[in-house]
Structure formats: C-alpha cells, structure tokens
N, C-alpha and C positions, 0 to 999 in steps of 0.2 A: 593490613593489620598484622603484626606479630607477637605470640604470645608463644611463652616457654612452660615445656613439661619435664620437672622434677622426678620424675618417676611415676610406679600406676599404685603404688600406697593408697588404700582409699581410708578418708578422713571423715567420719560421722559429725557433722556440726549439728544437727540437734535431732532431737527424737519426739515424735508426736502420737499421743493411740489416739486411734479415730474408735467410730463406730463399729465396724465389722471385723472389729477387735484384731486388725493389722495393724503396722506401723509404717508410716513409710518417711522416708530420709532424704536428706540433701544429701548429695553424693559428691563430695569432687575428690576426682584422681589428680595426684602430684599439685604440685603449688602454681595453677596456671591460672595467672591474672588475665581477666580479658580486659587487650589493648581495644581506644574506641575504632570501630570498624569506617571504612569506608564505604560497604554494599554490605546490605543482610535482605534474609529470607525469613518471613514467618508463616509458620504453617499453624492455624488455632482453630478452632472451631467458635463456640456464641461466647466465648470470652473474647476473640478477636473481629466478627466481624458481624455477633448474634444482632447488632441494632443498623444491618444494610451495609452501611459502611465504615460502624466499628464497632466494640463491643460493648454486648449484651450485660449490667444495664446501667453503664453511665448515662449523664444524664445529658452530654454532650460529644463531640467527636475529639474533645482536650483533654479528655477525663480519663478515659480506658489504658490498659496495662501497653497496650503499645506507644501509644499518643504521648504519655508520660518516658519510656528510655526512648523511644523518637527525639523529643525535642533534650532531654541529656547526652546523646550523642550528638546532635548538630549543636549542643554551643562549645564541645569541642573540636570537632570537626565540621565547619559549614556545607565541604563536597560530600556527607552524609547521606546515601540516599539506602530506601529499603523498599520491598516490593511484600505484600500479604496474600495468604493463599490459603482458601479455605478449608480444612483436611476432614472435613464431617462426612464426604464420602468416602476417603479411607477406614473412618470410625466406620462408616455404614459395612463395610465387606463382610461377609461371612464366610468367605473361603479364599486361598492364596489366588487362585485363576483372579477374581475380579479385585483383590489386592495389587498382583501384579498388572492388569488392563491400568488399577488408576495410578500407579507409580510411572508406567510407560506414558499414559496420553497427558497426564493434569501435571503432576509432580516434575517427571526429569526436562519439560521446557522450559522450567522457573529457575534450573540445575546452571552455573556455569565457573569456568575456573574464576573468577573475578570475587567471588561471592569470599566476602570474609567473618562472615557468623550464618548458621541456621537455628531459625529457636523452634522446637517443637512444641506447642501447647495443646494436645489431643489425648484420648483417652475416655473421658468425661462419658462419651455416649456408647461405649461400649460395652453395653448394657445387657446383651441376652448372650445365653451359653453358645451358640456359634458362633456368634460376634467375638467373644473371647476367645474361644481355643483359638477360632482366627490368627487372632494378635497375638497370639504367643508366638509362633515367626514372625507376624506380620511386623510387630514391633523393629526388630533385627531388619528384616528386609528392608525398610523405611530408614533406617539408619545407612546400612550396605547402599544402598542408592544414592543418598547423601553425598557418600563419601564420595562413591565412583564420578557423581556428576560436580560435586563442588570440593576438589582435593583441596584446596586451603583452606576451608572453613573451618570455622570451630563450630561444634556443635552443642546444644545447650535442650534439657526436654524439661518443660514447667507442665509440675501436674501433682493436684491434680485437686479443682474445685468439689466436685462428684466424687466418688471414690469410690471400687470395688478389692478385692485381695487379690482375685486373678487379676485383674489389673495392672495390681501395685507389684507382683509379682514379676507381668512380663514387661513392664519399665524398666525395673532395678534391672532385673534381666540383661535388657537391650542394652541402655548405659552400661553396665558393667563390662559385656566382654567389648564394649567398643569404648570404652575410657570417654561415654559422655558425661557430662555435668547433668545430673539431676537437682532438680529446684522443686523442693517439696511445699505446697501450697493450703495442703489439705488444714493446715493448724487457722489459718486466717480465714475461712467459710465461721462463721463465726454472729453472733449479735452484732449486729453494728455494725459491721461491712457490707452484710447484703444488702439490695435497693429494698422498696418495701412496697407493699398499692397505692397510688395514688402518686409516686414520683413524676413529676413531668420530666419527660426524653425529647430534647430538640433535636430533631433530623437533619441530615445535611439534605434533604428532597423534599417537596412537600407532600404534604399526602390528609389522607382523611381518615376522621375516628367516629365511630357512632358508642353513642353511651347513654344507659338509662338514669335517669338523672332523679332526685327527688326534689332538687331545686335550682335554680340557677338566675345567678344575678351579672346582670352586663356591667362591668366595672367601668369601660369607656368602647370606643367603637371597634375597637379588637383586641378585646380582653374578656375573658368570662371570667368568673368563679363557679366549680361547680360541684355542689354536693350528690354523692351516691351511696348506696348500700350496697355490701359483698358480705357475704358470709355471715349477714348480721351484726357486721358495725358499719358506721357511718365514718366517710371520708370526706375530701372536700383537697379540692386542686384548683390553679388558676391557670390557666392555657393561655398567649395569645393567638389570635385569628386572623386569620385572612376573611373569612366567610364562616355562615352558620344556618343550619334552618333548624324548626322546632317541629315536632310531632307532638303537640300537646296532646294527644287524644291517647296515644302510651308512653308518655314522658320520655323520649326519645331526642337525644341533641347532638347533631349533627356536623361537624366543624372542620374546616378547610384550614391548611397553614404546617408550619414546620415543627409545632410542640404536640407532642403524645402524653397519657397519661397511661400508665401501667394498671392495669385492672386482674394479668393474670398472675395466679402464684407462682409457678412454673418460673416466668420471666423474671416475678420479682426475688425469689431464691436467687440470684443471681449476684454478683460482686454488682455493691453502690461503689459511688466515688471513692471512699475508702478502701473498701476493699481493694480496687486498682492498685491504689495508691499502694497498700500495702504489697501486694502483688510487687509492681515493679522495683520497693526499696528493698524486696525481698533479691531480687534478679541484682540488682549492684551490691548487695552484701557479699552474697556467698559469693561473686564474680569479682569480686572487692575492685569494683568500680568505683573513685571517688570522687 
C-alpha cells in the first residue's frame, strides 16, 4: 500500500457535542488518502468481535464495521487479507506494567513489516478512574508499538461508541503527536443505529438460548415465534431451530441452532446493522476511500 503525507496541518472535518459535554473530532493530518491495503490489523473490542466472531450487534457476520470495509477492500484488491484482535484487555489495564505484559505477549505477534493499515477501535470500556489515567500513556504506548512492530502501516483509531472526556482526551492525545487519523463515531450512537431487544443474531457456531416466554407458537418444524416480556413491554421474535424443549411448569423455552435473540439492554445499546453501516461509510469518507 502507498499513501502520501502533505504535511501534519491538522484539518477539523466536523464537530459533534456529546453528552459529557466534550467534543470530539475526526482528525486527519496532511491530505493522506488511504491506498486499498493488501494486509491489515484490527484491534476492537464488542464492536469488532462483541458477537464471538464479529460484532456486537449485527445481526449477522456480513453486517458489522469490519465485515462491511473487508469485503470494499477485496473487490479492489482480491489478495486482500486482514487478521482481528481483540484489544478489551488492553481496555481492561489499570496500570503501564500490565499495559506493557499485554502489548509484549497479545499485541506485537499480530505486529509485522508486511502490515499496510492498523485500525484501532478501543476505548469504549475504559470506564473507571484507573483504567483512565492508565490510557493516558497507555494510548501513546499502543500506538509507539505499532509503529516499532509494523513500520509501513498506516495507522487509523475509530472511537468512540461509549464515550468518556478523559478518553476523548488521551485519543486526540495519542493521534496527535503521532500524526494518526482519528475517526470520530461518537455522532452515530444515535436512534436508529443501535440493535434493540428482541433482534435475532445468527451465529457463525451453534449454540443455545433459554428464555421465559409468555407464548409461543411453532410456525413449522424449526421455526418458533416467540413472545416475551422485559421491562414491561411485550416483544415477540422468530428464531429458527435446530431443536427445542418446553418447561411449561415456568414458561421456559429452550432452543438449539445458530439464531439468538437479544434480551439484554447492555448488548442491545450496541450499533444495529445501520449503525455499522454507518460506522464503516464513516471510515471511507474521512479516508476518502471511494
């Protein structure tokens, strides 16, 4: 991949307030289009791999922010290949010692000169006052290691669904004295991008779901529909199955196969199909990918 830097002029393309009455910004230094890569690195946490093997909460493995510039890179490059890596325990550090354990053991084996994009999408769970001052090197260090393990990359940090101001702080921070591209995402958490209860998630594995049901009718031999209650409203989802048993005795239903329903709020706060969507058209704007 080769791409050119104009200079470190930094250029504000749009402004957003959030809630914690910061702001935070797409960054990009000098006028540096990103060529499509042949090898990338993604480091993300439950936006990239929150549903097993992608993310948290498409409703499929074609849906999520990576799944989507994945397959726009490979239909202009078909030798496109990319490797995912989960960065929720560098979110988890609370001090540089166990920053630095997981940048040595998890991080720099994924590191190599061949690598021609790293996208950072982390942040989101750094959520308690050690966790933060943490990252406020840690941010820097994560980047410094980048560098040292993949000298041609370009490097790119998308953030941020969640959002704190020390956060948004030691982002801008880190991109800045390292001339990376910040992709501000915080304006698209929004109505109508997040999934919501009651979404069905097909899994690439199978796996099993239990759920208290108020009713449920077999639409054919693996197919349910099934109505429940949360928070005092009434939902209603159609799954199909592999298998199923009933606990009539406390309305309980039981179901084998590769589709999930979302029951928690937590998960369902999370980018729906849209939100991805918009996520990744966000990543070819300011990258003026076209």
């Amino acid at each position: 991949m080769k791409y050119f830097v104009s200079g470190l002029c930094m250029l504000v393309l749009s402004v957003m307030a959030i809630s914690c009455g910061e702001e935070l910004t797409d960054l990009i230094f000098g006028d540096e289009k990103l060529e499509i890569p042949d090898k990338a690195l993604f480091i993300g946490n439950s936006l990239l791999l929150g549903n097993g093997t992608f993310g948290m909460n498409a409703t499929d493995s074609a849906s999520d922010y990576h799944a989507l510039i994945q397959k726009r890179f490979l239909k202009d490059n078909p030798a496109y290949t990319d490797v995912r890596l989960s960065g929720t325990g560098f979110e988890a550090c609370e001090n540089q010692t166990q920053q630095a354990a997981w940048l040595e053991s998890t991080l720099r084996p994924c590191l190599s000169d061949d690598l021609d994009l790293v996208v950072i999408q982390i942040g989101d769970n750094v959520n308690t006052s050690s966790k933060k001052s943490a990252f406020q090197q840690g941010a820097k260090e994560l980047i410094a290691t980048i560098k040292e393990g993949a000298p041609r990359a370009r490097i790119v940090w998308i953030y941020g669904w969640y959002v704190s101001s020390s956060v948004i702080a030691s982002v801008e921070n880190a991109c800045s004295q390292y001339a990376v591209s910040l992709i501000a995402i915080d304006d698209i958490n929004r109505t109508g991008n997040c999934s919501s209860i009651g979404t069905v998630v097909t899994r690439t594995a199978p796996t099993t779901q239990t759920l208290k049901y108020t009713r449920y009718t077999v639409l054919s031999e693996n197919c349910l529909q099934i109505d429940f209650t949360l928070g005092g409203r009434t939902y209603q989802a159609t799954v199909n199955v592999t298998g199923y048993s009933d606990d009539a005795a406390t309305s309980t239903l039981t179901w084998q196969g590769y589709e999930t329903i979302t029951t928690d709020e937590g998960i369902a706060s999370h980018p729906g199909n849209s939100g991805f969507e918009q996520i990744a058209r966000r990543f070819f704007e300011v990258l003026q990918v076209e």
